[in-house]
Structures are given as structure tokens and as C-alpha cells.
C-alpha positions, -999 to 999 in steps of 0.1 A, spaced: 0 0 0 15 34 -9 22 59 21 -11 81 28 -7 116 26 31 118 13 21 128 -27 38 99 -46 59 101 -75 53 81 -108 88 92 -130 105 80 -158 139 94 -149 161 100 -120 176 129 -135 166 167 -124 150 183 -95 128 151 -98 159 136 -77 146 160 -47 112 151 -49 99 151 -8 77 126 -8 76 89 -22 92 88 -49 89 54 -71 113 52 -104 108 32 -135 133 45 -163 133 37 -201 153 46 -230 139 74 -257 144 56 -284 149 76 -324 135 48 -340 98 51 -341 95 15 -330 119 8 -306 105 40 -287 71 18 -289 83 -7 -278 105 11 -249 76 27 -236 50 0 -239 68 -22 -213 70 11 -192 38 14 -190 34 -24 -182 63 -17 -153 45 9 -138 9 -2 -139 17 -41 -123 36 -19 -95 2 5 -92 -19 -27 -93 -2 -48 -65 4 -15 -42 -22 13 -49 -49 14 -24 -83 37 -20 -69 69 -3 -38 69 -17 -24 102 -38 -3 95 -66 14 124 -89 26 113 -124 54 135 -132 53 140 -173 26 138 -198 45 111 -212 28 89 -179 -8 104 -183 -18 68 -200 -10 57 -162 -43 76 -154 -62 52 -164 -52 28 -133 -80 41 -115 -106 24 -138 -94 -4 -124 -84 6 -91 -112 33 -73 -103 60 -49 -73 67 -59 -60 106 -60 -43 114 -97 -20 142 -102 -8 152 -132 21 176 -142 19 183 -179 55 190 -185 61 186 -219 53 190 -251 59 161 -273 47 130 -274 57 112 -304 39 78 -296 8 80 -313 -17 56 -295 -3 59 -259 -7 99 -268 -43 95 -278 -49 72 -251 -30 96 -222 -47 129 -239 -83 111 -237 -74 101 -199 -66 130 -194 -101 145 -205 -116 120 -183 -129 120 -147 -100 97 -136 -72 127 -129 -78 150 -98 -56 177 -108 -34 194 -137 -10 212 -134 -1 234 -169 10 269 -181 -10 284 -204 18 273 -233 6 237 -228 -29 248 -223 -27 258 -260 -12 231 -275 -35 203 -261 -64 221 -258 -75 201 -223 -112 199 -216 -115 176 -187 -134 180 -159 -102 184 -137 -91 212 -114 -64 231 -135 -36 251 -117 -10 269 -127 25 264 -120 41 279 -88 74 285 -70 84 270 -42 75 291 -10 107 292 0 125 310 -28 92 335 -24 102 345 11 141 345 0 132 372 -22 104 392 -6 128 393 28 158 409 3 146 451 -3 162 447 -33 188 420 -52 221 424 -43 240 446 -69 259 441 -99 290 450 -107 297 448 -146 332 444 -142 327 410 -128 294 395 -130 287 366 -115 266 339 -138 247 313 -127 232 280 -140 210 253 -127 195 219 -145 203 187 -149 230 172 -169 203 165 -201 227 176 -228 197 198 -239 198 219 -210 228 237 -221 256 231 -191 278 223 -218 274 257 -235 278 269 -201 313 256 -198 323 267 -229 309 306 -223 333 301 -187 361 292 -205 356 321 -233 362 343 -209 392 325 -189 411 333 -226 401 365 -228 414 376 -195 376 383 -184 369 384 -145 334 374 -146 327 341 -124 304 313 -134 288 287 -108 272 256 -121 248 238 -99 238 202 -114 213 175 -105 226 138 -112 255 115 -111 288 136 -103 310 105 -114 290 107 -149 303 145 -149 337 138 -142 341 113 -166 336 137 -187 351 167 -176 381 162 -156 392 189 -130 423 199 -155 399 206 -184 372 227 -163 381 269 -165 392 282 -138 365 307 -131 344 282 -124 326 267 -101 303 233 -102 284 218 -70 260 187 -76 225 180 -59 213 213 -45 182 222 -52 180 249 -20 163 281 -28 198 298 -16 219 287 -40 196 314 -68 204 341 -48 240 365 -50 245 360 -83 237 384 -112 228 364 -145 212 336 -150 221 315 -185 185 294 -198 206 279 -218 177 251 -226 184 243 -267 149 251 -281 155 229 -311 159 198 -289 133 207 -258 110 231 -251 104 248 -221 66 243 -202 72 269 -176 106 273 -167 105 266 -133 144 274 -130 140 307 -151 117 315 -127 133 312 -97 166 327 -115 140 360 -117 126 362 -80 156 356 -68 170 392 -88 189 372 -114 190 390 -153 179 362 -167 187 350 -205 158 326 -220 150 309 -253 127 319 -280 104 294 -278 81 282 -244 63 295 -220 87 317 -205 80 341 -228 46 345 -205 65 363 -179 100 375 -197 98 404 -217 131 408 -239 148 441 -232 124 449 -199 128 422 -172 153 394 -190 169 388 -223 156 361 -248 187 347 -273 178 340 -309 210 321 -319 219 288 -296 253 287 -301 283 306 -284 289 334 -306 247 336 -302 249 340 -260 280 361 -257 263 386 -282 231 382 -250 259 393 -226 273 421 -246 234 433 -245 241 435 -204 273 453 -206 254 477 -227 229 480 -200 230 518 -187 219 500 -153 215 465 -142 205 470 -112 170 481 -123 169 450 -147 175 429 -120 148 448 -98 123 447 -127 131 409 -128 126 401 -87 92 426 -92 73 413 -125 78 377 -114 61 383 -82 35 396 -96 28 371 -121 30 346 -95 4 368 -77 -20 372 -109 -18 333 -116 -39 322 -81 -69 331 -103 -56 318 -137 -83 289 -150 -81 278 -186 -115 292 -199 -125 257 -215 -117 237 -183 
């Protein structure tokens, strides 16, 4: 029987904030196949993982959160088993399996989730219609008071900037490109200091960047997900690679914001719903690293940070503020 109370966690990776999830937390991973059928196939037994595991455990009371819209099929478990609670964060945006996506779109719909959470961004491209409460994506509380606690972020000095990034070690999350915009500026004789905060296996990290071929300026630190680690720094580097994923809220861009960060975003995703480029952030058009030092050029050129990074901390409260009320109108 699965712990009453505790939210549990249905995921299919170990990777990301995910890896701090407070509650139960039960792990089934599979392999994203290319190929069109292996990816079937890969998901398929999944799928049959997951649901013998909710069949032989799941009990009436229980609350169970799937983590990805790739797991909504799971939904369906409580057909079969009644009182169940189902959660449901839609996270993504593709799902290139076409009968577990109509079948997890149609749960979905159904009375057999609880509760979505979605951004508008998603809300748009699937067009939900079920019956189930919809909220909107939130911060944790705890970054919230960080930042409402501060008067005002802690200033910038363009001389030195101090960048931050945060995400798991998903190659398109950008921590690469991160590296490689630290060690631009070690050859350049730059001053500006970069800190790197990833979720995962540090042994799979070293294995692939020694200490000898990390830049000296900076700095990388491996599963903290603390609301303190957003906060003294002065840019924040989205470096998510729209081509290869697209952003459903930006939870870290988010935080990066509250917290008083400039923060540099994609073009694509539903960041775009709270960063306005030139106002409270920067959005890149080019992913690549002539694309993002140009974005930082567009900070050196600032005639004041400090009232970016003010306008960043301010908007962001507010559209956390204005998003208590936010329903989809067809929900």
C-alpha cells in the first residue's frame, strides 16, 4: 500500500530536480528511443512496469502524482483501481507515440485525474477539456520569502558579473554551453565568475570533464536544489536548446528572476509568458556561443543592471500573484 498523505511520485527518470522530490518517490526509467518502433516498444513495457507496480500496491486513499505527460496513459489505473487521487504535471510537449498519446490525452479528458498542473503554453497546444481542477504552475514558498525578505537584489558589478546555472546534466539543458561561455572568458582575461549547480551523477560528470579541463572561473556543485543557492548572483544562462526541448514553464528561469537574477531565456516556451526581452530578462535567438556572448554584450550595454534585475525580482512576483486566479476558460 503506498504511504497516505506523502504525494507519490510516478517518474520516468532519476535525473533533475525530480531527484529531490519530498515525498515517495517510485522510479521506472526507459530509454527514448529515435527509431519510431523501438520507442514503442521502450515505452510500452513502461507502462506495463509501472501499472503491475500501481496494481499490486495502490490502495483507495492513496495520492499519486505522475510526473510528465508522457505517464498520463497511467491515469487510467483508476478504472481499475477506485479511490485513488491522480496528479498530473503536464511538463512537456511532445509525445511522439501515437496511440499511448491519444490514449493519455483522452485520460486526461476523463474524470480519472484529480488535478493538472499546466501553463497556459501547454494549455494551448492540447487544448485540455476535462473536468479536472487546473492550476497553474508555482514557485516554491521558499524562494518566495528569500526574495520578498531581500529590499532589493544584491548589486551588480559589470566588471565582474557573477553567472549562474541550474539543470540537470540533459545535454539539452545547455551546461555544456555553459562551460564553454566560462572558458571564453578565462582566454580573454575576463573576470566574470560562473557557478554551475547540477542534479545527477557527479562520477558521470567527471568522466567527462576532468578537473584539468574545467576553466578556472568556475565553479560546479551537484544536488542542491536549496532556494539559496539562486540568490547572489547576477545572470542567469537558460541555456535550454529550443531545437531539442522546449520549455513548459521554466521553473528554474523562474526562480533565476525572483531571486533578482537578469535572466537569458529561449525563443520558444512558456517563458515568454512572464520575460519580456529588453524589460525584465533577455531572450537569445541564436543557440550557439557566438549567439549568447552577443546576450551578454546586451548586459554590458545596460546603462543600469541593477534596475533590470529589480524589474526581474518585481514582475515575477506579480505574475505569481496574478496566476492564483488563472483557469483555462474551457476547463
Amino acid at each position: 500500500m503506498l504511504a497516505h498523505g506523502p504525494v507519490t511520485l510516478i517518474t520516468n527518470r532519476d535525473v533533475g530536480f525530480l531527484s529531490t522530490w519530498p515525498g515517495t518517490k517510485i522510479e521506472f526509467s526507459y530509454f527514448k528511443h529515435q527509431d519510431p518502433v523501438r520507442r514503442f516498444i521502450s515505452l510500452s513495457y513502461w507502462y506495463i512496469q509501472v501499472g503491475i507496480y500501481l496494481l499490486q500496491h495502490a490502495e483507495p486513499g492513496d495520492s499519486i502524482t505522475l510526473s510528465t505527460l508522457i505517464s498520463s496513459p497511467l491515469i487510467l489505473i483508476r478504472s481499475i483501481k477506485a479511490g485513488l487521487y491522480i496528479e498530473i504535471f503536464v511538463n512537456e510537449v511532445f509525445f511522439r507515440v501515437p496511440i499511448w498519446r491519444w490514449i493519455g490525452l483522452t485520460a486526461i479528458n476523463s474524470s480519472c485525474v484529480n488535478k493538472i498542473y499546466l501553463s497556459r503554453f501547454v494549455q494551448d497546444k492540447w487544448s485540455f477539456a476535462g473536468p479536472s481542477a487546473v492550476v497553474y504552475p508555482s514557485l516554491r514558498q521558499s524562494i518566495i520569502d528569500l526574495a520578498t525578505e531581500q529590499q532589493s537584489p544584491r548589486p551588480a558589478d559589470p566588471s565582474g558579473l557573477r553567472f549562474l546555472l541550474v539543470c540537470s546534466q540533459i545535454d539539452a539543458k545547455g551546461y555544456r554551453l555553459f562551460i564553454e561561455i566560462a572558458r571564453h572568458f578565462e582566454k580573454i582575461g575576463g573576470t566574470h565568475s560562473f557557478t554551475l549547480y547540477l542534479s545527477g551523477s557527479e562520477d558521470r560528470f567527471i568522466s567527462d570533464y576532468p578537473s584539468t579541463n574545467l576553466p578556472n572561473n568556475l565553479s560546479v556543485f551537484f544536488n542542491n536544489t536549496s532556494a539559496e543557492i539562486f540568490f547572489g548572483h547576477d545572470v542567469f544562462l537558460g541555456l535550454t536548446d529550443p531545437a531539442a526541448w522546449i520549455e513548459t514553464f521554466g521553473q528554474t528561469f523562474a526562480e533565476a528572476m525572483v531571486a533578482g537574477n537578469i535572466t537569458i531565456v529561449p525563443p520558444v516556451g512558456a517563458q515568454l509568458e512572464y520575460l519580456r526581452d529588453g524589460d525584465n530578462g533577455l531572450v537569445f535567438s541564436e543557440y550557439t556561443l557566438r549567439g549568447l556572448l552577443a546576450q551578454v554584450d546586451r548586459i554590458m550595454a545596460l546603462p543600469d543592471l541593477n534596475q533590470m534585475k529589480a524589474r526581474a525580482r518585481s514582475s515575477m512576483l506579480a505574475f505569481l500573484k496574478a496566476q492564483k486566479h488563472y483557469r483555462p476558460t474551457n476547463v
